[in-house]
C-alpha positions, -999 to 999 in steps of 0.1 A, spaced: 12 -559 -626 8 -533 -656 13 -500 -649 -4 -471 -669 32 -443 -671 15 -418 -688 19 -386 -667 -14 -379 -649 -28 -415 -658 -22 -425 -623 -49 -410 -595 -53 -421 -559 -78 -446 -551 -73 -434 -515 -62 -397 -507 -31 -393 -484 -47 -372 -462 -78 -401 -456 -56 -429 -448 -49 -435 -414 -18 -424 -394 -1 -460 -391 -11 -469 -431 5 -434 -441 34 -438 -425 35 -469 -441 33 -458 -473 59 -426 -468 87 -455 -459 78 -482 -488 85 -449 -511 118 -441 -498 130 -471 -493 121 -483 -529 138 -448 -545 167 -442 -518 191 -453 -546 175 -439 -574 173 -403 -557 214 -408 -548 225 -416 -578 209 -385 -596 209 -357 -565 239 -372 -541 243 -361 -507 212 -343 -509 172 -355 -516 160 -316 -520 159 -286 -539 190 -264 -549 192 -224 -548 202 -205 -573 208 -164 -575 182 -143 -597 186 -150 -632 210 -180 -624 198 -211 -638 215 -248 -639 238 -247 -663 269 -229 -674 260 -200 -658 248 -212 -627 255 -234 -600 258 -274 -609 235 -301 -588 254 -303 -559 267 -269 -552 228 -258 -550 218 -280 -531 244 -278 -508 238 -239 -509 198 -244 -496 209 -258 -464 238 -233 -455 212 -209 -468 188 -227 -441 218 -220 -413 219 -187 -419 180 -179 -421 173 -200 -392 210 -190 -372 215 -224 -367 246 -216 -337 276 -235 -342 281 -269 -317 241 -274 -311 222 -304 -306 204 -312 -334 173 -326 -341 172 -337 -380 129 -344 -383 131 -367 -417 170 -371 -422 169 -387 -454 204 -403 -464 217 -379 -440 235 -351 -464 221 -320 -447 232 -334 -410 266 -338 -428 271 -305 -431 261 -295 -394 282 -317 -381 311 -309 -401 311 -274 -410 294 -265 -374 309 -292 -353 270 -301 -344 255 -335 -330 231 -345 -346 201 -372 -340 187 -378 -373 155 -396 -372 139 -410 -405 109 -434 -414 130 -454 -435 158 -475 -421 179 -481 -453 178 -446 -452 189 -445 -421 214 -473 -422 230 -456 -459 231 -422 -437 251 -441 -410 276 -454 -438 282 -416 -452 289 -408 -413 311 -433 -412 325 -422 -439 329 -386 -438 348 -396 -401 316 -382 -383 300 -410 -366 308 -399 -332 286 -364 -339 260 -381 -361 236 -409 -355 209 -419 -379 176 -444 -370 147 -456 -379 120 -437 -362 91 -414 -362 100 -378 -357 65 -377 -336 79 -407 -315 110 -402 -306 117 -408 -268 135 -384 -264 128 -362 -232 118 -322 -234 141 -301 -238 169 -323 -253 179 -299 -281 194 -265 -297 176 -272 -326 148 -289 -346 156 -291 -377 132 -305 -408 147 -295 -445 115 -313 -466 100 -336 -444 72 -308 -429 50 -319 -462 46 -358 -448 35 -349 -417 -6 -357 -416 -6 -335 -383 20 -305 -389 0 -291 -356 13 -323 -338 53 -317 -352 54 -279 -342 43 -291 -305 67 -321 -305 96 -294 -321 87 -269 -287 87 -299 -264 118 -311 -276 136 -278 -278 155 -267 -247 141 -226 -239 156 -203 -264 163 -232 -290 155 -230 -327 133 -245 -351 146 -246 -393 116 -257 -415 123 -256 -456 93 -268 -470 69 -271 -502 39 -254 -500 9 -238 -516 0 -204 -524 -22 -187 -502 -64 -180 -516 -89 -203 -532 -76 -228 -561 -96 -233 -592 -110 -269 -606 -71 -276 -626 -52 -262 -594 -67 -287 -573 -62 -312 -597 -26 -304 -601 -20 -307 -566 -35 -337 -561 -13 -354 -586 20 -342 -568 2 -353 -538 -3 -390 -545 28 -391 -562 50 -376 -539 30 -396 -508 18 -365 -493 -9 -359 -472 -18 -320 -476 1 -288 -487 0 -259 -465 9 -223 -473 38 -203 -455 13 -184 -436 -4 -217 -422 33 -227 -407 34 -196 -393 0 -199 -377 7 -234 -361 41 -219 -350 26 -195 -327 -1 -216 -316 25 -241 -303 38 -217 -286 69 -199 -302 82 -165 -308 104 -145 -330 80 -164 -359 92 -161 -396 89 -172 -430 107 -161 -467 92 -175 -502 124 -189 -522 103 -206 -551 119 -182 -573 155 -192 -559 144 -232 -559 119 -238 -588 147 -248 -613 153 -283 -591 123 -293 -613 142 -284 -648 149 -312 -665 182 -307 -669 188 -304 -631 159 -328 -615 179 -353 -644 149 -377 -639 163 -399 -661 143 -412 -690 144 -456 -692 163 -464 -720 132 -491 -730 106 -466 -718 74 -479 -708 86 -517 -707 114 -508 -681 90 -487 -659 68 -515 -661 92 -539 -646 107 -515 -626 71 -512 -609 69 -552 -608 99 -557 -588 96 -522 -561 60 -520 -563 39 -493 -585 47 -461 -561 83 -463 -571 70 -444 -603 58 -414 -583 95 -408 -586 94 -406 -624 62 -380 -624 78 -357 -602 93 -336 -627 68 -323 -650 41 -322 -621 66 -297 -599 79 -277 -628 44 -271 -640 28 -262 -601 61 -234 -601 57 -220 -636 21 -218 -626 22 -203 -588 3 -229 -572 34 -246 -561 57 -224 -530 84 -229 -516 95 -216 -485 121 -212 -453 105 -206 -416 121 -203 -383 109 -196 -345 124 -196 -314 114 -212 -280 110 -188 -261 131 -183 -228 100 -180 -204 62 -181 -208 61 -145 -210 83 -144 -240 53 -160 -263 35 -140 -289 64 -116 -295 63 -101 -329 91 -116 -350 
């Protein structure tokens, strides 16, 4: 297999959004589990953006890889008031480093759930680990799917797994199901600017789509929409793409370059299969749908509200 690693070369022969549900879901987990080590051994813990203050940026006078990224989720806690010992729901877990941090700095339980299970088994090991086994539990399982009954949890929590969801009407009705009455929903998520995109927008998009195994972006105002609609009150979001858009500089994203360039991405496709290279294009693609606006970035939190009558209350 030969594959073209020019940036952009690559275009779907099948849109995300067109495949169906059990073929997407598919395609979400062969991605992860072909890049889990290759996103741990440049980002650690945690598989998602950093935050950074105005004017900060990653280097000298800003925060390093790790202390960003483990800002955006206590960042997350405190926008969402994620309340200290709650039952947690973590919707796309990853390797686990966000549920980490709730368990340990929060003394949460957490039920991570993940469409990859080495994901799932390496966030088990770091539990293990870290001595927090006993407060969080990691498996292979669709965050749609979970058997779990209603009203099982304090929180829902979903720090950059919104954006895989086909249906994002479907999670925020599974989140309120699965919330016990005055429980909280976190979402950090990519999304797009609000309005009508031109002929290169679109384009753009569809690139980080395919290459990221995404269906669709929506914008913070969409989210907020299908929050209410499922029900919940106290409804909220807050654009950080100007506290997250330098993940995608080079010198933090550190998407390393092959040291035999297009021969070793070539084999590197041969032996995990040609998606693993989404994971090279998704630098330049992000950095340039930032610096252009098309490309948000945001936080949203509801509440379930305490009894039918509490629905539709302004936030």
């Amino acid at each position: 297999m030969e594959a073209d690693v020019e940036l952009g070369a690559a275009s779907p022969s099948t849109a995300m959004s067109e495949m169906d549900p059990v073929a997407y879901n598919r395609a979400v987990e062969r991605y992860y589990d072909t890049t889990l080590d290759l996103y741990e051994e440049l980002w650690g813990e945690h598989v998602h953006h950093g935050y950074w203050d105005p004017g900060k940026r990653p280097d000298a006078d800003g925060a390093d890889r790790h202390a960003a990224t483990d800002r955006l989720v206590r960042e997350l806690v405190d926008y969402a008031r994620v309340p200290r010992g709650a039952t947690v729901l973590d919707a796309g877990c990853g390797i686990g480093g966000p549920a980490l941090y709730l368990a340990a700095a929060l003394g949460c339980t957490v039920d991570g759930v993940t469409l990859s299970a080495p994901q799932a088994a390496r966030a088990n090991e770091k539990a293990e680990a870290a001595g927090l086994a006993d407060r969080a539990r990691f498996r292979r399982q669709d965050a749609l799917a979970t058997g779990c009954p209603d009203a099982s949890f304090d929180v829902v929590w979903a720090l950059e797994s919104l954006m895989h969801f086909p249906d994002r009407a479907a999670f925020f009705a599974e989140a309120a199901r699965l919330l016990r009455p005055g429980g909280v929903l976190a979402v950090g998520t990519w999304a797009v600017r609000d309005g009508t995109l031109d002929d290169q927008e679109q384009d753009l998009l569809g690139q980080i789509l395919h290459h990221q195994v995404m269906p669709s972006f929506s914008s913070l105002a969409e989210h907020e929409r299908l929050a209410r609609q499922a029900g919940f009150t106290a409804v909220a979001s807050m654009d950080w793409s100007a506290a997250v858009a330098n993940s995608w500089d080079p010198g933090f994203a550190q998407i390393r370059q092959l040291e035999h360039g297009r021969a070793a991405m070539r084999e590197l496709a041969r032996d995990r299969g040609v998606d693993v290279l989404g994971f090279f294009y998704a630098g330049p693609l992000m950095q340039r749908g930032f610096q252009t606006g098309v490309m948000r970035y945001g936080a949203i939190r509801a509440v379930k509200p305490t009894t039918s009558a509490g629905r539709d209350r302004p936030a």
